[in-house]
C-alpha positions in Angstrom: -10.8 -17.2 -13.5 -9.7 -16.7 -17.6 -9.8 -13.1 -17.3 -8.0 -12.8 -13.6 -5.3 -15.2 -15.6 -4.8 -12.8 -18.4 -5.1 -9.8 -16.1 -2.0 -11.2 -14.3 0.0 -12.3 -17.3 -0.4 -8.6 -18.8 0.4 -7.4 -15.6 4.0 -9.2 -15.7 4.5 -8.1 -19.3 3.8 -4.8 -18.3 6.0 -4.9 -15.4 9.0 -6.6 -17.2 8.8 -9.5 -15.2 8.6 -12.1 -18.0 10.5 -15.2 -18.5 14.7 -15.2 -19.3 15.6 -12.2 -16.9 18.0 -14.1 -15.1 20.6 -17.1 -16.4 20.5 -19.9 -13.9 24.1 -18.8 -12.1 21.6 -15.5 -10.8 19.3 -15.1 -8.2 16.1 -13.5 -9.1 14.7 -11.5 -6.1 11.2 -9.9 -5.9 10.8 -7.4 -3.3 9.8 -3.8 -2.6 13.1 -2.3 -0.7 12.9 0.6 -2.9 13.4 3.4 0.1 17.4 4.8 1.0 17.7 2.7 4.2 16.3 -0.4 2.6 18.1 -0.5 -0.6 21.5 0.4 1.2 20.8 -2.7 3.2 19.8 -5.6 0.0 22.7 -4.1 -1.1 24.9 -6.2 1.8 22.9 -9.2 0.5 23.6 -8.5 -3.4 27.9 -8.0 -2.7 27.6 -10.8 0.0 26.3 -13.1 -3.3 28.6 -11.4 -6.0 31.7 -12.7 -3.7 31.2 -16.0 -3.9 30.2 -15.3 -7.7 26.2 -15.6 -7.3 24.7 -12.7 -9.6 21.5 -10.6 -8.7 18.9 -10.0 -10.8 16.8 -7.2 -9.1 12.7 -6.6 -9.0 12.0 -4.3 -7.4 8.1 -3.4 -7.0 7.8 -0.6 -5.2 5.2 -0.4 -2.2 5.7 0.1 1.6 3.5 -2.8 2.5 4.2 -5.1 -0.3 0.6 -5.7 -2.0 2.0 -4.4 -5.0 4.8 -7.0 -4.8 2.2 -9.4 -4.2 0.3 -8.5 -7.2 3.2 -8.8 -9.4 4.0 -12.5 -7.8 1.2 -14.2 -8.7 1.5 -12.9 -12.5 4.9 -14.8 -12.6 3.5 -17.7 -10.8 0.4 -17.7 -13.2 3.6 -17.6 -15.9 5.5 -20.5 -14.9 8.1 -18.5 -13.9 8.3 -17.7 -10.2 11.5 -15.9 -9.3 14.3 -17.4 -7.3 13.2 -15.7 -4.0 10.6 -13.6 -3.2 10.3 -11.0 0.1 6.6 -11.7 2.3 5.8 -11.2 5.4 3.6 -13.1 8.0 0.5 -14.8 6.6 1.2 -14.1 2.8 4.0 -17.1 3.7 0.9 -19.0 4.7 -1.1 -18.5 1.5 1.4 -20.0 -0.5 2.3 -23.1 1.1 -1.5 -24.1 0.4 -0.7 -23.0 -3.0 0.5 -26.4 -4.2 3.8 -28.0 -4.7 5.9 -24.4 -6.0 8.1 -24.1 -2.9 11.5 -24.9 -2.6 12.8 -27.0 0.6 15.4 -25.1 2.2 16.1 -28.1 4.8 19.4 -28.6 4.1 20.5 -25.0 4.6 18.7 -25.1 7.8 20.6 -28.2 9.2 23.8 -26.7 7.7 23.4 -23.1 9.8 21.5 -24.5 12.7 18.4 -22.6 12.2 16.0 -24.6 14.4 17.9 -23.8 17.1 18.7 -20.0 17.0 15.5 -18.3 15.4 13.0 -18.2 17.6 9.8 -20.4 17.2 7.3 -17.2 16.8 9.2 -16.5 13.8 9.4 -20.1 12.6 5.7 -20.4 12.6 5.9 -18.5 8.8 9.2 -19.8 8.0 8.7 -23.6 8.1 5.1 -24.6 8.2 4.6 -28.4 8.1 7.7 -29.0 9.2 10.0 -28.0 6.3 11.8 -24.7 5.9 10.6 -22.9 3.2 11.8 -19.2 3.8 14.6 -17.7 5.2 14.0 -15.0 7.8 16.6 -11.8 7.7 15.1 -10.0 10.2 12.9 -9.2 12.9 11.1 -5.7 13.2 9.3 -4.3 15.8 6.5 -2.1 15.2 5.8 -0.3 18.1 8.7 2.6 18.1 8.4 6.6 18.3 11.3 8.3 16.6 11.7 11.9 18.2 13.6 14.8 16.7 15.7 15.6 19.7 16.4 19.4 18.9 12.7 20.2 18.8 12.4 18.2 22.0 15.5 20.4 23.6 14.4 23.4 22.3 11.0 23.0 24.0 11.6 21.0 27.3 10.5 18.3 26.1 11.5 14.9 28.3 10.6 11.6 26.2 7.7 10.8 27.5 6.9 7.8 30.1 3.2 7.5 29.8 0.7 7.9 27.3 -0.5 11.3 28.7 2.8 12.7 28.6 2.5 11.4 25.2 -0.4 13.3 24.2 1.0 16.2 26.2 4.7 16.3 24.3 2.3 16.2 21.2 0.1 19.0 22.4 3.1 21.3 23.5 4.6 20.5 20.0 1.7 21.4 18.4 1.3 24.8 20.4 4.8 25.5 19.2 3.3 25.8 15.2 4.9 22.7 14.4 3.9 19.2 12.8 3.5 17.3 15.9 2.9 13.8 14.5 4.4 12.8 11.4 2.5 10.4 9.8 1.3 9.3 6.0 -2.4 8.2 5.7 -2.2 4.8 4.3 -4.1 2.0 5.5 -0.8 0.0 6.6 0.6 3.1 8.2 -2.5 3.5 10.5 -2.8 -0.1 11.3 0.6 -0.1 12.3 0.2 2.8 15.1 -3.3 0.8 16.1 -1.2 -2.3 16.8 0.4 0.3 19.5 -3.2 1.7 21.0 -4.5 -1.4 21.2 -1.6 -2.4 23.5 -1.4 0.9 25.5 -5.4 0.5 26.1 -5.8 -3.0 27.2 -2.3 -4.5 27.1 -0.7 -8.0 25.8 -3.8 -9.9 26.7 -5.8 -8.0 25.4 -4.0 -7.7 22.2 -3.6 -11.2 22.1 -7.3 -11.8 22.6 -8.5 -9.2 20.3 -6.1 -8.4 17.1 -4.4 -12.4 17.2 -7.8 -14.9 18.7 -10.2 -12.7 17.5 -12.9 -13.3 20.2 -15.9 -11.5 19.6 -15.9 -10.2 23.2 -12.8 -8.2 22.6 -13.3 -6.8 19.3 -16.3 -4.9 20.8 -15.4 -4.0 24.2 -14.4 -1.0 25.9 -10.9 -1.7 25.4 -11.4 -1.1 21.9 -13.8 1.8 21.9 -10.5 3.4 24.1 -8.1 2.1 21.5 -10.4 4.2 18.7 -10.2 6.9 21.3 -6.5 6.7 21.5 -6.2 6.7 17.6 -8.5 10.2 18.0 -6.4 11.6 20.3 -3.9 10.9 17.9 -5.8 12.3 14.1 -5.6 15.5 16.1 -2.1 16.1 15.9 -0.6 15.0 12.5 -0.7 18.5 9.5 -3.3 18.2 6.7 -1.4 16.7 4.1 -1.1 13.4 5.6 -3.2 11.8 2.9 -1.4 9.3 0.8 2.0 10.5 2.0 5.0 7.6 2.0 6.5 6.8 5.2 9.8 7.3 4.4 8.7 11.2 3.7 7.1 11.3 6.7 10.3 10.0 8.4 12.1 12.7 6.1 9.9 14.9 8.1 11.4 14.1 11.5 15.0 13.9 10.1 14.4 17.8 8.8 12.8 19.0 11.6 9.3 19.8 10.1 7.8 17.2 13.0 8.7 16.0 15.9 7.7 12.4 16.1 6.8 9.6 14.4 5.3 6.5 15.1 6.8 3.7 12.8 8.6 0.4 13.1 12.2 0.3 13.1 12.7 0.2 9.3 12.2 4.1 9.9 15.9 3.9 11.7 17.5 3.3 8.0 16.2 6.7 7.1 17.7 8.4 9.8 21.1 6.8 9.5 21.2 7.4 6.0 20.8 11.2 6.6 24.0 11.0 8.9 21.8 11.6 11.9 23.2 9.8 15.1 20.9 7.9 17.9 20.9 9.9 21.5 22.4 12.7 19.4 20.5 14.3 16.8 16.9 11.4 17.3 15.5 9.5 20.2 13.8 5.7 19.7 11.7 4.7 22.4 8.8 2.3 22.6 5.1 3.7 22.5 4.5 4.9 25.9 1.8 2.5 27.4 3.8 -0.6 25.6 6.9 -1.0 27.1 7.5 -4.7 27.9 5.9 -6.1 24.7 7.1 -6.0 20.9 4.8 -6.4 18.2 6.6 -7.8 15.1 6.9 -8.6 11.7 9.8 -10.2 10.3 11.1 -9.8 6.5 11.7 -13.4 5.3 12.5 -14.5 1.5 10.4 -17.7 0.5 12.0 -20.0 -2.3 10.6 -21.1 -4.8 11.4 -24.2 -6.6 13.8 -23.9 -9.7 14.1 -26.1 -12.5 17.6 -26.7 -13.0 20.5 -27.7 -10.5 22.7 -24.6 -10.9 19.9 -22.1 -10.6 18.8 -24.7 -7.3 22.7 -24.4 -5.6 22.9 -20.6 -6.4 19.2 -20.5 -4.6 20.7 -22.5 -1.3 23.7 -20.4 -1.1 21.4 -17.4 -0.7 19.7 -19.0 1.9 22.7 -20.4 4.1 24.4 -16.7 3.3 21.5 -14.8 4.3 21.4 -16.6 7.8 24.8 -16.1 8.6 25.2 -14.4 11.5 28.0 -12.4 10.0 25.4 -11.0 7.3 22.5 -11.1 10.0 24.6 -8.4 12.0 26.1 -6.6 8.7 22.2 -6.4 6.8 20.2 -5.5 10.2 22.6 -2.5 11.5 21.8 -0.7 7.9 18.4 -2.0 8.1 17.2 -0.5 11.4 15.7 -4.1 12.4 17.3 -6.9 14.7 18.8 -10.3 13.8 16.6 -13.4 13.2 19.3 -15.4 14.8 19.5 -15.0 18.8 23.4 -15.7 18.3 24.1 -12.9 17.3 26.3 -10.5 19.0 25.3 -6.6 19.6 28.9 -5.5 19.0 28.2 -3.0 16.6 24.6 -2.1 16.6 23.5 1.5 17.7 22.1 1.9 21.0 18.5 1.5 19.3 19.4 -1.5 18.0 21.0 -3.2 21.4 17.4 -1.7 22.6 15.6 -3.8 20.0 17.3 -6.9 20.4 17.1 -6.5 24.3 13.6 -6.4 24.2 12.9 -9.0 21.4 14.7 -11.6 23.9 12.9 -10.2 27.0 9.7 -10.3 25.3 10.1 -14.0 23.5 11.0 -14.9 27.3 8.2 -13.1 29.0 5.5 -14.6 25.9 5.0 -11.0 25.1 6.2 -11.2 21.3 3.3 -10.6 19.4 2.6 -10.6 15.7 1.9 -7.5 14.5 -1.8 -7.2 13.1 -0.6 -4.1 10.8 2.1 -6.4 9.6 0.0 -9.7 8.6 1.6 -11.5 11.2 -2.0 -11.6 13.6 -4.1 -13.0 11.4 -4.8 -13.8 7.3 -5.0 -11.1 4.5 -8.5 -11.4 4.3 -9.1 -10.2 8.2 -6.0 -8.1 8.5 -7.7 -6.2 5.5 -11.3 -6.2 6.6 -9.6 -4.2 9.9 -7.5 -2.0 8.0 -11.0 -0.4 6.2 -12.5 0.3 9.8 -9.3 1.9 11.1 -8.7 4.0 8.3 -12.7 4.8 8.3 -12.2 5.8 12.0 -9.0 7.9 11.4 -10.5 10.0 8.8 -14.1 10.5 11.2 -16.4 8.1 9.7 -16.9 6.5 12.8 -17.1 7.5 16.0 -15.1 5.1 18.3 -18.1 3.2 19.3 -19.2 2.9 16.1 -15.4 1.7 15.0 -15.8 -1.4 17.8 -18.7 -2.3 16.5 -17.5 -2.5 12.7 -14.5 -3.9 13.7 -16.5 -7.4 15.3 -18.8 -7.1 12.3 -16.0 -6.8 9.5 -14.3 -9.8 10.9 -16.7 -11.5 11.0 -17.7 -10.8 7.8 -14.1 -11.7 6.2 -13.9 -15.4 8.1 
């Protein structure tokens, strides 16, 4: 525990992250929106503070998934110094709240903006555990999108595709073509992310629910999931060779430059496109997986507080809060950001056409009980488990299993990390 305690403290050194970076009047915010989209859209947050005289002292740790933010938390924890806010996601809220007594209680922003009543309760599950808000959600994602470069689908009569065989058969026409049909980067995150979709397209929101959120023994190794491995095979075949290690963003970049055709990525990919002055319906299409329509698999972007020790740096830390959940910034931040609000009172005047898309299936699906935590998000299931599947997917996608073998190792590896 004395060396993991001086590993962290040299890792904060080394990072700049040590105590004094910020006066009391600032917020301190730890997160990894390091991408064009992302950092256009903290910037909303950053000049929504600086108006009402809040400074912004920015750490940015790069890292699609966050892990590396992560990493670079719990060296300022293990310091004393946690920062004012910090971005997570799912069950990384979870971990901390057993944590101890380091949390902030954001309760009176809540009651001032009305949160119980307009973020939905699947999203509150992270937000306020026990009973007390301790994080302020900004968004909502879903993860289960395709974005399409619509002159490469024109040019070869391509229609978006309905079904998961016209899918694979857009993909294979692509291909034929001498193009990058599937853009995609091989990281762990990244290929749990387009599993979340073929588990859903092979045995639908039941069976996700069963498999990727109860985790029942039955489902892990069942022919469902030996046809969701098959699906990520069908897949494997059509992204280029130098997928290994590659950023989504680039492979995004890929879409937006016409070097691929599709991507399958949550809706933070949107912020990419806009930022390149590409136009929804226009110059890209956004549609759901095919085989997945009717469900949304999410994650939602919240910023957890952690307690300050002085009363200007706490009032500077609540007026982040109650600004971040006004539906003003809620529609301003998630129109750059690609995502949805976190509010349901928020209007759609203003969004793109994929983003009245998103937030008319986030409601339909929170009505219908088919809003589902993302497993490729930490929003299914703990770090530990969400992890222990990541290693057989990946495996799988780069043909160390079959997809037997993959079902198998996937009941065997959770099992092993509960």
């Amino acid at each position: 525990m004395r060396l993991k305690l001086k590993l962290a403290t040299t890792a904060a050194m080394a990072l700049g992250l040590t105590a004094g970076a910020a006066s009391a009047a600032d917020v301190e915010v730890l997160h990894w929106w390091t991408a064009g989209g992302e950092a256009a859209a903290l910037n909303v947050l950053k000049e929504d503070l600086e108006s009402k005289g809040i400074g912004w002292a920015d750490m940015p740790v790069a890292g699609g998934g966050g892990e590396a933010a992560m990493t670079a938390l719990r060296a300022r924890v293990t310091s004393g110094n946690p920062p004012t806010a910090v971005q997570m996601l799912g069950f990384d809220i979870l971990d901390w709240v057993d944590q101890g007594d380091i949390l902030a209680d954001l309760n009176e922003a809540a009651e001032a903006e009305n949160w119980d009543e307009v973020i939905p309760a699947a999203i509150q599950k992270f937000s306020k555990p026990d009973g007390s808000w301790i994080a302020a959600p900004v968004n909502v994602h879903s993860t289960n999108w395709v974005w399409a470069n619509k002159a490469i689908l024109d040019e070869l009569g391509i229609a978006q595709p309905t079904s998961w065989d016209e899918f694979i058969a857009a993909l294979q026409a692509v291909k034929d073509s001498g193009k990058v049909a599937l853009a995609h980067g091989g990281q762990p995150w990244q290929e749990a992310t387009i599993f979340d979709s073929a588990v859903l397209a092979s045995g639908g929101p039941e069976f996700y629910q069963a498999s990727m959120i109860d985790l029942d023994p039955e489902a892990l190794n069942s022919p469902e999931m030996v046809e969701a491995f098959n699906k990520m095979g069908q897949l494997r075949e059509f992204v280029d060779d130098n997928f290994s290690g590659r950023d989504w963003n680039l492979a995004s970049a890929m879409v937006i430059n016409d070097e691929a055709a599709f991507q399958i990525m949550g809706d933070w990919a949107k912020g990419e496109f806009l930022g390149a002055g590409k136009v929804p319906g226009e110059d890209f299409l956004c549609f759901r997986v095919p085989g997945t329509e009717g469900v949304v698999t999410f994650n939602s972007d919240q910023f957890v507080m952690f307690k300050q020790g002085d009363e200007e740096a706490r009032a500077a830390q609540l007026e982040m809060a109650k600004s971040i959940e006004a539906p003003t910034f809620q529609a301003a931040f998630n129109q750059v950001k690609g995502s949805v609000p976190a509010r349901t009172d928020v209007s759609d005047e203003g969004f793109d056409a994929c983003g009245q898309q998103g937030m008319k299936d986030l409601a339909a699906a929170s009505e219908a009980g088919t809003l589902l935590g993302s497993m490729g998000h930490g929003h299914a299931n703990p770090a530990a488990v969400k992890n222990a599947m990541y290693d057989v997917i990946t495996a799988h996608f780069n043909g160390e299993y079959s997809s037997e073998e993959a079902a198998e190792e996937m009941l065997n590896a959770v099992e092993g990390a509960m």
